[in-house]
C-alpha positions, 0 to 999 in steps of 0.5 A: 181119225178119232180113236173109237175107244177115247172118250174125248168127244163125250159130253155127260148127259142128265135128267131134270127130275121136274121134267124128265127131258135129258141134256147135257150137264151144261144145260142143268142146274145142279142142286143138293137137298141138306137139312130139308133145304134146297140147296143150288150148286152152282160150282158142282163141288157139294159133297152130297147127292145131287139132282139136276132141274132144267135151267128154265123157270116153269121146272125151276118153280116145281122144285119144292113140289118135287121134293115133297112128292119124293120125301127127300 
């Protein structure tokens, strides 16, 4: 019997900010914004603010759209 309280079965969810649709961290891209440059993550060990995109072309593409609408 798994005990209710573990957190053993837990998979992090998050949102692509192109698209807003959750998934499990797995499933996204993680990417970073230094300097005005768009920058992937691909080990998820930069030291800054990190956003997530859906790893399929169409929200990878709004990308630069995105940053510019939010003025990150």
């Amino acid at each position: 019997m798994v005990n209710r309280s573990s957190h053993a079965a837990h998979i992090p969810q998050r949102t692509c900010v192109v698209c807003r649709r959750k998934k499990s961290v797995s499933e996204l891209i993680r990417f970073a914004i230094i300097k005005n440059n768009v920058i992937f993550d691909l080990k998820r060990n930069i030291q800054d603010r990190g956003y997530y995109v859906c790893d399929e072309n169409k929200c990878i593409k709004k990308i630069d759209k995105w940053v510019k609408k939010h003025k990150i």
